[in-house]
C-alpha positions in Angstrom: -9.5 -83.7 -43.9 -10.8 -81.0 -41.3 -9.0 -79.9 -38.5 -10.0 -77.5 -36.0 -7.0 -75.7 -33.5 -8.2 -73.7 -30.4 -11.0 -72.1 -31.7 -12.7 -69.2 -29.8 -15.8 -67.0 -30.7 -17.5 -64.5 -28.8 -20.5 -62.0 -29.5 -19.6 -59.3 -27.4 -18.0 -59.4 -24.3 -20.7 -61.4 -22.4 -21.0 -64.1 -24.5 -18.3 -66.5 -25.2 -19.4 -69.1 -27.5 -16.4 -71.4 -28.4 -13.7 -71.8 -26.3 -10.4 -73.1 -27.2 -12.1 -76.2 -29.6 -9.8 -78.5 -31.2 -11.0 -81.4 -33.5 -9.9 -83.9 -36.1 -12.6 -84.8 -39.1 -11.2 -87.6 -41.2 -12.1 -88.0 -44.7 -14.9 -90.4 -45.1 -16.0 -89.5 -41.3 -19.9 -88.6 -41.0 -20.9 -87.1 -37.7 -23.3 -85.2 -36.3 -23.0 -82.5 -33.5 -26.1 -82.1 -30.8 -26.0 -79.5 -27.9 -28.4 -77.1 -26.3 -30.1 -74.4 -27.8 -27.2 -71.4 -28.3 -24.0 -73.3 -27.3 -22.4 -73.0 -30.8 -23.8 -75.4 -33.1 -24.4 -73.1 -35.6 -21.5 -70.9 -35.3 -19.8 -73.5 -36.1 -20.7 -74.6 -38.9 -20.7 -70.9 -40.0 -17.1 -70.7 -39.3 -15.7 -74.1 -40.9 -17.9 -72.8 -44.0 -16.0 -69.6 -43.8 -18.8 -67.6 -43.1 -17.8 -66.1 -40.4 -14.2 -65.9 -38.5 -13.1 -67.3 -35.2 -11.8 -64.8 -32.8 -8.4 -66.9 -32.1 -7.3 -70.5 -33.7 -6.9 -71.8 -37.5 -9.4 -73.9 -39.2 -7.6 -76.4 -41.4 -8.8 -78.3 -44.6 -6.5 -81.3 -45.8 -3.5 -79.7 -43.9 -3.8 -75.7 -45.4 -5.3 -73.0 -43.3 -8.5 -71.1 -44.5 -7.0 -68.1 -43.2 -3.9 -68.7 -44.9 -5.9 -68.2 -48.4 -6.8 -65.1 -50.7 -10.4 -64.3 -51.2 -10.1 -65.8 -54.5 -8.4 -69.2 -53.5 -11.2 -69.2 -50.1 -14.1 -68.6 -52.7 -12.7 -71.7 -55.0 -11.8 -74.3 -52.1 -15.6 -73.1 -50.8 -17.3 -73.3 -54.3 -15.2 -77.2 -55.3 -14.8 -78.8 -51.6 -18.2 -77.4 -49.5 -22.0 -78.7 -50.0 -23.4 -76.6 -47.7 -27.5 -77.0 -46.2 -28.4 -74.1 -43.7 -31.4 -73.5 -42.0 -32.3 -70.5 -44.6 -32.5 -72.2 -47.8 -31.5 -69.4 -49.9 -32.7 -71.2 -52.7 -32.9 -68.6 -55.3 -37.0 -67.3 -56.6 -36.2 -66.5 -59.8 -34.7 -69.4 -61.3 -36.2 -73.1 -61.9 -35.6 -76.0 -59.5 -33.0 -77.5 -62.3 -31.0 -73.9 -62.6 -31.1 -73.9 -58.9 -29.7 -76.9 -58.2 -27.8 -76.8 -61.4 -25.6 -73.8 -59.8 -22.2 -75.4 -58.4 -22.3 -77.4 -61.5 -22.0 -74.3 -63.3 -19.7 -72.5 -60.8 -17.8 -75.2 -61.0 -17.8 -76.1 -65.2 -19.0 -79.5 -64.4 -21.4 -81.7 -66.4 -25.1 -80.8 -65.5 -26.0 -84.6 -66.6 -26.7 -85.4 -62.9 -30.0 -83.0 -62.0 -32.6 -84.9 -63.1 -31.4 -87.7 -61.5 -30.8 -85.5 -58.4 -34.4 -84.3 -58.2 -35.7 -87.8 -58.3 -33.4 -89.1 -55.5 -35.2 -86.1 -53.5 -38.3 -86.7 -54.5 -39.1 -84.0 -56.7 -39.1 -86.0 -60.2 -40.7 -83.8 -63.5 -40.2 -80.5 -61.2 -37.2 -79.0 -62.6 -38.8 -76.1 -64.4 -40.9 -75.2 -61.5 -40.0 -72.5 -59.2 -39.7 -72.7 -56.2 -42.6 -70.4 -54.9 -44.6 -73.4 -56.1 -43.0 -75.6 -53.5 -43.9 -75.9 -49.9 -41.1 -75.5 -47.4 -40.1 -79.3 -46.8 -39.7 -79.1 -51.1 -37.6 -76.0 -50.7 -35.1 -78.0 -48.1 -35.3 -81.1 -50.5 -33.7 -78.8 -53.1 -31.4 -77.0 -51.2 -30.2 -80.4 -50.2 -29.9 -81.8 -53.9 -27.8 -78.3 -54.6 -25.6 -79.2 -52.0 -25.1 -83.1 -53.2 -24.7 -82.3 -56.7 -21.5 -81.5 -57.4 -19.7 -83.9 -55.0 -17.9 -81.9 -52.5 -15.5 -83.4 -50.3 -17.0 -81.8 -47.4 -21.2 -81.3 -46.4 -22.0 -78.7 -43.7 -25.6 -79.2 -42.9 -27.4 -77.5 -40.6 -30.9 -78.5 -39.3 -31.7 -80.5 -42.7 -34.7 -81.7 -42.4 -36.1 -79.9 -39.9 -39.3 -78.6 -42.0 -39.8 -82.9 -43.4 -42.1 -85.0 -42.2 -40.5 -88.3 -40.5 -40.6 -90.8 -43.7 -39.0 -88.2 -45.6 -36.5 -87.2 -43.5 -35.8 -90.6 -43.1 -35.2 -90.9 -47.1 -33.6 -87.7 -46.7 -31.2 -88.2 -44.2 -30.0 -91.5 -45.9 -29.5 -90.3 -49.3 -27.1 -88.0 -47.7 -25.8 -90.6 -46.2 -25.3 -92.4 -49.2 -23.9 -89.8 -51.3 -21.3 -88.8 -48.9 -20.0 -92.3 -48.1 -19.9 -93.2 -52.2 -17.8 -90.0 -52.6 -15.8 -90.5 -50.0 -16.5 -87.1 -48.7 -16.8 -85.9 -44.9 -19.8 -85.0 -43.8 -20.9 -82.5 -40.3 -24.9 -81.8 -39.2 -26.0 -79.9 -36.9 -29.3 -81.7 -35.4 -31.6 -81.5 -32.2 -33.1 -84.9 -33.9 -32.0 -87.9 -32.4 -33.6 -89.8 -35.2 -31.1 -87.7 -37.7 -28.5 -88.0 -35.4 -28.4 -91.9 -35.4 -27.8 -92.1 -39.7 -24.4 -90.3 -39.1 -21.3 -92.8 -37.6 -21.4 -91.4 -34.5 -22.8 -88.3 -32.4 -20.9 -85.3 -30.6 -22.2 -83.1 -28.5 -21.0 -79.5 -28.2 -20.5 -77.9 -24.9 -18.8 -75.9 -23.0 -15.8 -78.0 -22.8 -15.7 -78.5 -26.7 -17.2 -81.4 -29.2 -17.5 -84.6 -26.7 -18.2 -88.1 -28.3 -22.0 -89.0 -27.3 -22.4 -92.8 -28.9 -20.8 -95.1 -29.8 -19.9 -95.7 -33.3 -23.1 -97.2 -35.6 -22.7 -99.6 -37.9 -22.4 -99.0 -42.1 
């Protein structure tokens, strides 16, 4: 489903960040990726999203190269394929909870029958025509989640997601993610200093110097 070949960042010339990094995602595969503070986890996430660009290497998705696509074709396979939860919600102010969360649906041209029943999987039930300056910050990461669920994407890049949720929630959170990606059939990649978040994905990686090196052994379904 994913596959990455010899990746290398750097920021600057001091600071290397990936280093020749290969690895295989297969579809259905949910793992998640733990590592020190500033070794890469972010970045990348930020480049398999194709928010940024390695220095060297390809990053493939079901066999074709991102870099191998127009800006038009990237924006499409990004907009279909990718449910994406960073760290910065960038859950828009001026629109409800239900337009927010409604917005791959409508990128997309996809029913928007599912977003009520999305907000009450999060927890946020009868708030769709709030906005979100009337939430706190955990509701603001419970929406950005939902808006990366809602459409189905094959593959969810998730960094940090539950980082501003108290335990029980994340908990629910974590597992409704979970849930959705295994009944989809999709891939699924977060980026955690949790332990507790870490053990609801299959198994656990941890990014160092020498690349993404397995941490657990595989849990259970």
């Amino acid at each position: 489903m994913l596959e990455l070949r010899d990746i290398n960042k750097a920021y600057g010339e001091q600071r290397q960040v990936l280093v020749d990094l290969s690895y295989r995602l297969k579809a259905g595969d949910y793992v998640a990726v733990m590592g020190d503070s500033g070794v890469g986890k972010s970045t990348l996430l930020n480049l398999i999203a194709g928010l940024d660009t390695p220095d060297s290497g390809e990053i493939l998705i079901d066999g074709v190269a991102i870099s191998s696509l127009d800006d038009d074709a990237a924006t499409q396979l990004r907009r279909k394929d990718f449910g994406f939860v960073f760290q910065a919600f960038h859950i828009l102010p001026h629109l409800t909870l239900v337009q927010n969360i409604a917005l791959p649906l409508l990128l997309n041209d996809a029913s928007f029958e599912l977003v009520e029943q999305m907000l009450a999987d999060v927890g946020l039930a009868g708030r769709g025509h709030d906005f979100p300056r009337q939430l706190s910050g955990g509701e603001l990461q419970r929406v950005a989640i939902a808006r990366a669920l809602i459409h189905r994407p094959k593959l969810v890049l998730a960094d940090e997601p539950t980082g501003n949720l108290d335990p029980d929630t994340a908990h629910d959170i974590l597992m409704l993610m979970r849930q959705e990606i295994k009944a989809n059939g999709a891939s699924g990649i977060i980026v955690t200093h949790s332990h507790a978040a870490a053990a609801t994905a299959d198994y656990v990686l941890n990014l160092t110097k020498h690349g993404l090196q397995p941490a657990t052994s595989e849990h259970s379904e």
